[in-house]
C-alpha positions in Angstrom: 66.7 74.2 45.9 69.2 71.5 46.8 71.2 69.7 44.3 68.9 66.7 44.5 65.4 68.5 43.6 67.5 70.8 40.8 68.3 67.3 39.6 64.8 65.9 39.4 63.4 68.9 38.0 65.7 68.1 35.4 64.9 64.7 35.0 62.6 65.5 32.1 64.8 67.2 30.3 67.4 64.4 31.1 65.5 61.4 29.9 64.6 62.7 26.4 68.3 63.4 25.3 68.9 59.7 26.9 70.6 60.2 30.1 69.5 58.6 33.2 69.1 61.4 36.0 70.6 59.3 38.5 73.9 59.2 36.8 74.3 63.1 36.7 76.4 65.0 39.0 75.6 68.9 39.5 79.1 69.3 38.1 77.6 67.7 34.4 75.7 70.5 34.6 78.0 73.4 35.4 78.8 76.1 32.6 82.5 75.8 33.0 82.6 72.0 32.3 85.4 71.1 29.9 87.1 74.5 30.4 90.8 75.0 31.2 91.5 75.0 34.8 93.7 77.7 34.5 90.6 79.8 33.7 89.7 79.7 37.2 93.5 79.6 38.9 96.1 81.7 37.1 93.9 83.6 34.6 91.5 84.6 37.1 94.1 85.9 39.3 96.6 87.6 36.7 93.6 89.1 34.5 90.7 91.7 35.6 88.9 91.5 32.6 89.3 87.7 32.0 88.3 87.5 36.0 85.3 89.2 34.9 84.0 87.1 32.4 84.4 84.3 34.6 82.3 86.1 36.9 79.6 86.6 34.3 79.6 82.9 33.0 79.2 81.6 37.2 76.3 84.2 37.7 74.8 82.6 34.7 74.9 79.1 35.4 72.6 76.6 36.6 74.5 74.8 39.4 76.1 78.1 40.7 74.5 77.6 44.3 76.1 74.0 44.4 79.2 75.1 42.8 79.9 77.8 45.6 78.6 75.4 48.4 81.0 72.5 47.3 84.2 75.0 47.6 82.8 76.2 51.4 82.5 72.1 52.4 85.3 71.1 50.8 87.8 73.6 51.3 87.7 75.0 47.9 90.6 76.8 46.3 89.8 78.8 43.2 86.6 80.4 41.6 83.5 78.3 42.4 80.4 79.9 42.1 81.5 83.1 41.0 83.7 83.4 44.3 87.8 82.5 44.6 88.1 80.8 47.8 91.4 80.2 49.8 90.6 77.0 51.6 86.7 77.7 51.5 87.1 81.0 52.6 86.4 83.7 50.6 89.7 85.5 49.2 89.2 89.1 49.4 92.4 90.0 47.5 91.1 88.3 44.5 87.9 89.7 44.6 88.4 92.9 44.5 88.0 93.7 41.3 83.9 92.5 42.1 81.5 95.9 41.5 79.1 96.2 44.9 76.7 95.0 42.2 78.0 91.7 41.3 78.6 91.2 44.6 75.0 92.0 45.3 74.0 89.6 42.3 76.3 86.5 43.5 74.4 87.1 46.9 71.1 86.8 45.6 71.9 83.4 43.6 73.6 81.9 46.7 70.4 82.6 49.1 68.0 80.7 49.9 65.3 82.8 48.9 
């Protein structure tokens, strides 16, 4: 689903806390909102376990498909959607500490299907 029909599903929800659904942004939505960049920069790079946790919390969120596609568009640089990009490509190196299995997991979240 598209950012645009995630939003209007939500557009129930939206209007009875008060908040007009054409002023949100996928990004209001996104687990990680108000968190340190440095969560998903130096943190994520210098710490496996912290790296991991990040991992969890994108796998969990609502917006992660939008997340991940915003980095690939944009040139992204840092964890979106539960991936670290290097200019929206995917950055192996800081990866690797991903399992087959969350791997397999991010994939399943990011298709289509």
């Amino acid at each position: 689903m598209g950012s645009g029909g995630f939003l209007l599903a939500m557009s129930g929800i939206l209007e009875q806390r008060g908040i007009s659904p054409e002023e949100v942004q996928w990004e209001d939505l996104a687990l990680c909102r108000g968190l340190p960049t440095s969560f998903f920069f130096e943190t994520y790079e210098e710490d496996k376990i912290s790296a991991r946790y990040v991992d969890e919390m994108c796998l969990s969120c609502p917006v992660m498909k939008q997340c991940a596609m915003a980095a690939k568009e944009n040139s992204g640089f840092g964890v979106w959607g539960g991936i670290y990009w290097n200019s929206a490509r995917v950055d192996k190196y800081r990866n690797a500490h991903k399992t087959p299995e969350t791997w397999e997991r991010i994939k399943e979240r990011l298709s289509d299907g």
